[in-house]
C-alpha positions in Angstrom: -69.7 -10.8 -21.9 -66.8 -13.3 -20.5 -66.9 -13.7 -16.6 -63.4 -12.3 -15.3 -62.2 -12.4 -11.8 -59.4 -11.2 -9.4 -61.1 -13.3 -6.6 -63.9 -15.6 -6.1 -65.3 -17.2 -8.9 -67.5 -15.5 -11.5 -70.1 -17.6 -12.6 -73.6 -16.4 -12.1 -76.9 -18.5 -12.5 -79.3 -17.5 -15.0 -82.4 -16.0 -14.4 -84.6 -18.7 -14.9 -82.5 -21.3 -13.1 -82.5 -18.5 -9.6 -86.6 -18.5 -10.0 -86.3 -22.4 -9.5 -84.2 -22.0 -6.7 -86.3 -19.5 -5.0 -89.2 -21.3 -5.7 -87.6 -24.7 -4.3 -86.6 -23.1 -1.2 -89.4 -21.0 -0.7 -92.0 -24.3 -0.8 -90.8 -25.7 1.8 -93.0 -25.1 4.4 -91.5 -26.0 7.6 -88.1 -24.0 6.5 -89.9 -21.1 5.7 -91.9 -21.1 9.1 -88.6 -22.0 11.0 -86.9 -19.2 9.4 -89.4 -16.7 9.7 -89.4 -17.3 13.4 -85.4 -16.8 13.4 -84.3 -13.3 14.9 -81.9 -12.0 12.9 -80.9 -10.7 9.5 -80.8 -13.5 7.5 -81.3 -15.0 3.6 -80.3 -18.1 1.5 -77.8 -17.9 -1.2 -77.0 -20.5 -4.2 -73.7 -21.7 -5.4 -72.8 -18.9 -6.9 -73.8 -16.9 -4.0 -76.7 -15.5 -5.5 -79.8 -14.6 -3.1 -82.5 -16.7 -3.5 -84.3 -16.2 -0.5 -84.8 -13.4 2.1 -86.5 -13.0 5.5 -88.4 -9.7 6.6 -85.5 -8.8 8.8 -83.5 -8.4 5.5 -85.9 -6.9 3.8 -86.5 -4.3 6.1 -82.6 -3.5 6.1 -83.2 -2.3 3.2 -86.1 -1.0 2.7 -87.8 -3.6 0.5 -91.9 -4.9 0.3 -90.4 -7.9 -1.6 -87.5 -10.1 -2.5 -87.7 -9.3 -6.3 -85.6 -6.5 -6.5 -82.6 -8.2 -4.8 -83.4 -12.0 -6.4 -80.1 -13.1 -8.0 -77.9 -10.3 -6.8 -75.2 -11.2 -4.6 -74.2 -10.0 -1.2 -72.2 -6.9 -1.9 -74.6 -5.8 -4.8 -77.6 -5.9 -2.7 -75.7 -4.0 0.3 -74.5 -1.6 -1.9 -70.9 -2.0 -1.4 -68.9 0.3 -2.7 -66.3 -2.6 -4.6 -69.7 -4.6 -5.9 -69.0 -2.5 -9.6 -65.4 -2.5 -9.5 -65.2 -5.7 -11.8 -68.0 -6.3 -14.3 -68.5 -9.7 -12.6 -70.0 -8.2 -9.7 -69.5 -8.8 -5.9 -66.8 -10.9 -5.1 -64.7 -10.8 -8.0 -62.7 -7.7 -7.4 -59.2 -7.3 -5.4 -61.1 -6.0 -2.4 -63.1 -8.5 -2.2 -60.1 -11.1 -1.1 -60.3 -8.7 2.3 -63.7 -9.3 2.3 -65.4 -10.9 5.1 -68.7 -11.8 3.8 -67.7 -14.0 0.8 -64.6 -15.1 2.6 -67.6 -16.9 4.8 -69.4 -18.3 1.8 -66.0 -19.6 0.1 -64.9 -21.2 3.8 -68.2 -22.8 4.2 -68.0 -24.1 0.5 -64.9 -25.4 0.9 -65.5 -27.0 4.4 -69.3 -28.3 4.2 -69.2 -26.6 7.3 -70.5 -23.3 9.5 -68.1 -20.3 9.4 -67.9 -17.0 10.7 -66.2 -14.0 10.3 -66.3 -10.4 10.5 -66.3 -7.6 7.6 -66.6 -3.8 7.1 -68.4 -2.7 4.7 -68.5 0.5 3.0 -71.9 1.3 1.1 -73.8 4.1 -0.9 -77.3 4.3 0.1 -79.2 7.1 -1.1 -76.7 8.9 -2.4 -75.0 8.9 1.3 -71.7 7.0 2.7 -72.7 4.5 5.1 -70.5 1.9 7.0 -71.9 -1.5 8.4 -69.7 -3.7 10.8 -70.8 -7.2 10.5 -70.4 -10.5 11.7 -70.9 -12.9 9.0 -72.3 -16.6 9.5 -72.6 -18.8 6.6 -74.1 -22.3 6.8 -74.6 -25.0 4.0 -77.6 -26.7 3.9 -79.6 -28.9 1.2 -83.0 -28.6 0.0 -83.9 -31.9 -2.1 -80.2 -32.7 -2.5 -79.5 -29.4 -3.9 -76.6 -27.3 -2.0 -77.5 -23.9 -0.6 -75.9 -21.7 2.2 -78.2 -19.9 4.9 -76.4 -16.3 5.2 -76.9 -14.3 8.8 -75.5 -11.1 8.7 -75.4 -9.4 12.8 -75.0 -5.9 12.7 -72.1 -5.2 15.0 -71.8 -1.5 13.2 -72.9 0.2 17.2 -70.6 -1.6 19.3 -67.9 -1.4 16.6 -68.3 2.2 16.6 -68.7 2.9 20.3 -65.4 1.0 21.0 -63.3 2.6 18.2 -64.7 6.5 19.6 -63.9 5.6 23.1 -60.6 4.6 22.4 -59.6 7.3 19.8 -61.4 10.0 22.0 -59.5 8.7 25.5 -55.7 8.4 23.3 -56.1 11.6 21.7 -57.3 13.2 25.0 -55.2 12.2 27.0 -52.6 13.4 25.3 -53.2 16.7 25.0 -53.9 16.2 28.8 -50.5 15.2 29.2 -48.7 17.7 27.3 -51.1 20.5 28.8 -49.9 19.5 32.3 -46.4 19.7 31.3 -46.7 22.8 30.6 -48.2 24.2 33.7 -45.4 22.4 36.0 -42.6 24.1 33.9 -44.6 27.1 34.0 -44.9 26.7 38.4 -40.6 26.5 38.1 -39.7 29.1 35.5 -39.1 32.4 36.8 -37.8 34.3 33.1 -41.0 36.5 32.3 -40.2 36.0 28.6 -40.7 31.9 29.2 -43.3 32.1 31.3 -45.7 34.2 28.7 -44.4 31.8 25.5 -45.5 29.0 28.5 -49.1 30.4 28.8 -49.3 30.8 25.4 -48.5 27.1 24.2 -50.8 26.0 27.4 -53.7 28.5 26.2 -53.0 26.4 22.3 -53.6 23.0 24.0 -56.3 23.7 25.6 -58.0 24.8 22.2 -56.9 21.6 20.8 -58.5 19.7 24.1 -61.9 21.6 23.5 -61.2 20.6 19.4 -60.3 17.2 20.0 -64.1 17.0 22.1 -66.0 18.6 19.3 -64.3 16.6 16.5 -66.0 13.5 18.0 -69.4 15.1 18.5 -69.3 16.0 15.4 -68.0 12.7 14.2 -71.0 11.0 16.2 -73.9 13.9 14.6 -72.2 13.4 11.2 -73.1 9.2 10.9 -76.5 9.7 12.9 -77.0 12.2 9.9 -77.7 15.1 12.3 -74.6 17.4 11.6 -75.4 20.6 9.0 -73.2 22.0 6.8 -73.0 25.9 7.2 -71.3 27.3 4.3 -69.7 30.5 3.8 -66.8 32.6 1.6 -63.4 31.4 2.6 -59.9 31.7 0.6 -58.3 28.5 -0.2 -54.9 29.4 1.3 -55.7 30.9 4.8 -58.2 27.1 5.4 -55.1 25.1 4.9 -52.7 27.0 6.9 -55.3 27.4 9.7 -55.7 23.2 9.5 -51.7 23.2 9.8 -51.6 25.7 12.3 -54.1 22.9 14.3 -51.5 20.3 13.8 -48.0 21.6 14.0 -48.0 21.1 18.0 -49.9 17.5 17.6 -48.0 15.0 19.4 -47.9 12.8 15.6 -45.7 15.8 14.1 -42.8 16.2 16.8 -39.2 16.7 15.0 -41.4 17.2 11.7 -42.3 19.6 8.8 -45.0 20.3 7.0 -44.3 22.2 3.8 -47.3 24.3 1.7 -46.4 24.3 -2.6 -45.2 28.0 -3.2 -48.0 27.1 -6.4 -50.9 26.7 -4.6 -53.2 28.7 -5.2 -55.0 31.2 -2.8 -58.8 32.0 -4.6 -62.3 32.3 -2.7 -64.8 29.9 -2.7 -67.6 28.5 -0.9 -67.7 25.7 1.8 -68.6 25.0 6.0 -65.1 25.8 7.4 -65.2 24.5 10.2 -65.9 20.5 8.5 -63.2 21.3 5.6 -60.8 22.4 8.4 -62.1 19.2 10.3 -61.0 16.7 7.3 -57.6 18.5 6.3 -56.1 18.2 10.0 -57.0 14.6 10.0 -55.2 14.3 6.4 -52.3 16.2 7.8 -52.4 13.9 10.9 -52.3 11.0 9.1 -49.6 12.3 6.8 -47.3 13.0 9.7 -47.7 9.7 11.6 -46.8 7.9 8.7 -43.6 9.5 8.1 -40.2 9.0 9.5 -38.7 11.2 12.5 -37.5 14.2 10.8 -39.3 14.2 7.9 -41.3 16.4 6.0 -44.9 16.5 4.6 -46.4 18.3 1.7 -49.8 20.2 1.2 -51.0 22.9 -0.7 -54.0 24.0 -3.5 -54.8 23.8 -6.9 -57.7 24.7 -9.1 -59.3 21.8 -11.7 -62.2 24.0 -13.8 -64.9 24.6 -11.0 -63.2 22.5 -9.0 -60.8 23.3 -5.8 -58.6 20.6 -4.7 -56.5 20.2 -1.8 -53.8 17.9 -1.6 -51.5 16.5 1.1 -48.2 14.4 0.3 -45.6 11.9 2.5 -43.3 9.7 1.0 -44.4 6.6 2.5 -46.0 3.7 0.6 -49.4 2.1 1.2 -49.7 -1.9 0.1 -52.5 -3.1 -1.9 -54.1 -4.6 1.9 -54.1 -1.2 3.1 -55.5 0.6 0.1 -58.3 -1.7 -0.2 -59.6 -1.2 2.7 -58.6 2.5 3.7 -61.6 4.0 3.9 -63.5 1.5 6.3 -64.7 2.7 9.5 -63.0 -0.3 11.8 -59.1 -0.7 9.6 -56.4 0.4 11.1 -52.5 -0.1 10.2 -51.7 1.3 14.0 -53.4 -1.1 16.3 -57.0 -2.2 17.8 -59.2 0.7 18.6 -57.8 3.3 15.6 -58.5 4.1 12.3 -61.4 6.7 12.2 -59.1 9.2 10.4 -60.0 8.3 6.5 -63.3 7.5 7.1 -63.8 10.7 8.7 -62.2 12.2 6.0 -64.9 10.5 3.7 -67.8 10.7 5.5 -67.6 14.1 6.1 -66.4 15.2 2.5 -68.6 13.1 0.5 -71.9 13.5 2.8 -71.5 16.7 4.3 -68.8 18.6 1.6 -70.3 17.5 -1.6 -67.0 17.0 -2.5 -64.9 13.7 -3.5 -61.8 12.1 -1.8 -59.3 10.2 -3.9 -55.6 8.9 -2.9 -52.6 7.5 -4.7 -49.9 5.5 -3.5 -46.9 3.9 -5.6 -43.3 2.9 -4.0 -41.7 5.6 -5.8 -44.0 8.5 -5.5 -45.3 8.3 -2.3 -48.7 8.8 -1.0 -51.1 11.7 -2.1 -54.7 12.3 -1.1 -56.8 14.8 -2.5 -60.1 16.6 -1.5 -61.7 17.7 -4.7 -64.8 20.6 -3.9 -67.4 23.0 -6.1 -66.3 26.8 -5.7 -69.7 27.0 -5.5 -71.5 25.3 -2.3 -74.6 23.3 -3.3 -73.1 23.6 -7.3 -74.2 19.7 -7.2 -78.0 20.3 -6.7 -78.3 22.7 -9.0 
C-alpha cells in the first residue's frame, strides 16, 4: 500500500530494520541504566518516529509486561489517539495531526538537532472508554553509534490541566448566576406592584436552581473522568428531555436577546436513557449553540428517529474552521479564551462513556453547524 500523508512524513521502517534499532539501543549498557534511573514517562523513537525503546514508566502507562506490543508503533498509535487511524499511514499523517503537539516536537527537534518542547491534548480510546491526557512533550535527538534517534518524555500535566480549566469554568459560570440572582433580589427590595414582585421571586427561585445545577454539573463532570458517575436509566419521551434542557438554558446569560427554535418534525416517542446526563449534554449543546451566534439570533433543535436509533440535533449558523474542528473535542481547546472549553468534551465524555451513545458534528460555511447525539431506544441495547 503507497504511504500518503496530509502531514508529517509517512515512511515507516520495516520490521526487521526496528528489531536492529531496539537491539542497538537497548545494548548499550550505561544508556539503559541511566535511563532506567530517569523519573519520568519516557521512550526512544527512530527517524520515522517509530518506538524502539521504552522505560517501565511507559510501560506501566499502559499497562504493558513488555515493549513488544508497542515496538514500531508510533506515538499516537501506542496512546491510542483517536486521529492515529484516520489516514492509513498512521499517526502523524492526518490533518489533526498538524495541531498536534507531540509530533510537532519530534518534527522541531528533527529539523533543529535540538531539544523542543511543547504541549498537546490528546483524545484516546482505552478500553472501550474516552480518555483525555494533557501533556507536555520533550523531544531530544541523540545518537547511538552515529545513528540518529530522539529520546521522547511525555509529563502528564492531564491533573493540573483539569483542576485549572474546572476552577475557572465553575467560578465564571457561578458567578454569574450569582450576579444575576442578586439582581434580582435588589429590584425585588424596590418594587412595590404585587404582580412584579411574584414574577421576581419566581425568576429568583429559577436561578437558584441553575446555581445548585451549575454545582452538580461539575461534580458530576469530576465523578464522570474519575469513572465514578452511574448511569440510572429510565422511560423518558424524546420531546419533553429537550424542552426541559431548553427550559435550563433560555434564562442563561449566553442566550440574552436570543431564540431557540424546536423542528415542528421532531419527533416525540419513548425510549430509554439516565435523564438527568442526556439533559446534562443537550444544555451544554444548546449553550454552546447560543454563544456562537450573533445577538438576536436564533438556534435550532429538535428529534428524529434513525432505525433503533434516537438522535437529537442542535443547529446555529455559524461556521467552525478546520483548526477548530480538529480539535473540538479535546478537554483543554477553547475558541473563547484560557480556562474554557469543557463544553464538547463534556458532551463526549458523558455520551460516549456514560450514554452508550455517539456524538458527531458538521460544519460547512453555507450550512452552518449541526451536532448530533445519536442513542439506543433501548438502554444497554449495545451489550446485548
Amino acid at each position: 500500500m503507497e504511504d500518503t500523508t496530509q502531514f508529517a512524513p509517512a515512511e515507516r521502517s520495516a520490521n526487521e530494520e526496528i528489531r536492529r534499532e531496539n537491539q542497538l539501543v537497548s545494548s548499550n549498557q550505561d544508556f539503559a541504566a541511566l535511563f532506567g534511573a530517569m523519573t519520568g514517562i519516557g521512550g526512544v523513537i527512530n527517524k520515522n518516529r517509530q518506538i524502539v525503546y521504552a522505560n517501565k514508566e511507559l510501560l506501566d502507562l499502559l499497562g504493558l509486561k513488555s515493549l513488544e506490543p508497542i515496538l514500531g508503533k508510533r506515538p499516537g498509535e501506542f496512546i491510542g489517539c483517536i486521529h492515529s487511524g484516520e489516514n492509513t499511514s498512521g499517526c502523524g499523517t492526518s490533518l489533526a495531526c498538524a495541531y498536534c503537539g507531540a509530533v510537532n516536537s519530534i518534527l522541531e527537534s528533527q529539523r533543529t538537532g535540538s531539544k523542543a518542547v511543547r504541549e498537546t491534548m490528546v483524545s484516546a480510546v482505552v478500553d472501550g472508554k474516552h480518555k483525555s491526557w494533557d501533556l507536555n512533550i520533550i523531544s531530544s535527538p541523540v545518537k547511538f553509534d552515529g545513528e540518529d534517534f530522539y529520546i521522547l518524555i511525555l509529563q502528564d500535566i492531564s491533573e493540573e490541566k483539569r483542576r485549572h480549566a474546572l476552577e475557572r469554568i465553575f467560578f465564571h459560570d457561578l458567578l454569574n448566576s450569582v450576579g444575576a440572582l442578586n439582581g434580582m433580589l435588589t429590584l425585588l427590595k424596590e418594587e412595590s406592584d404585587t404582580g412584579e414582585i411574584r414574577d421576581l421571586i419566581s425568576l429568583s427561585e429559577l436561578i437558584s436552581r441553575n446555581i445548585i445545577d451549575e454545582i452538580l454539573m461539575h461534580r458530576q463532570l469530576r465523578d464522570a473522568e474519575n469513572g465514578e458517575l452511574k448511569a440510572c436509566p429510565g422511560n423518558y419521551f424524546t420531546v419533553e428531555i429537550l424542552r426541559s434542557a431548553i427550559g435550563k438554558i433560555e434564562f442563561h446569560e449566553s442566550g440574552k436577546g436570543k431564540k431557540i427554535e424546536v423542528s415542528p418534525d421532531s419527533v416525540n416517542i419513548e425510549f430509554e436513557t439516565d435523564r438527568i446526563l442526556l439533559e446534562r449534554v443537550l444544555v451544554n449543546l444548546l449553550k454552546n449553540a447560543l454563544e456562537a451566534t450573533d445577538p438576536n439570533g436564533t438556534i435550532y433543535s429538535g428529534v428524529r428517529v434513525e432505525g433503533s436509533r434516537v438522535v437529537f440535533w442542535v443547529k446555529n449558523s455559524g461556521y467552525m474552521p478546520p483548526a477548530v474542528q480538529h480539535q473540538l473535542f479535546q478537554r483543554s481547546f477553547s475558541t473563547k479564551g484560557s480556562g474554557r472549553g469543557l463544553g464538547t468534551y463534556s458532551i463526549r465524555l458523558l455520551t460516549e462513556n456514560y450514554l452508550e451513545g455517539k456524538v458527531s458534528f458538521s460544519s460547512s460555511e453555507s450550512e452552518g453547524t449541526v451536532f448530533m447525539v445519536s442513542l439506543n431506544l433501548k438502554f444497554g441495547e449495545d451489550k446485548k
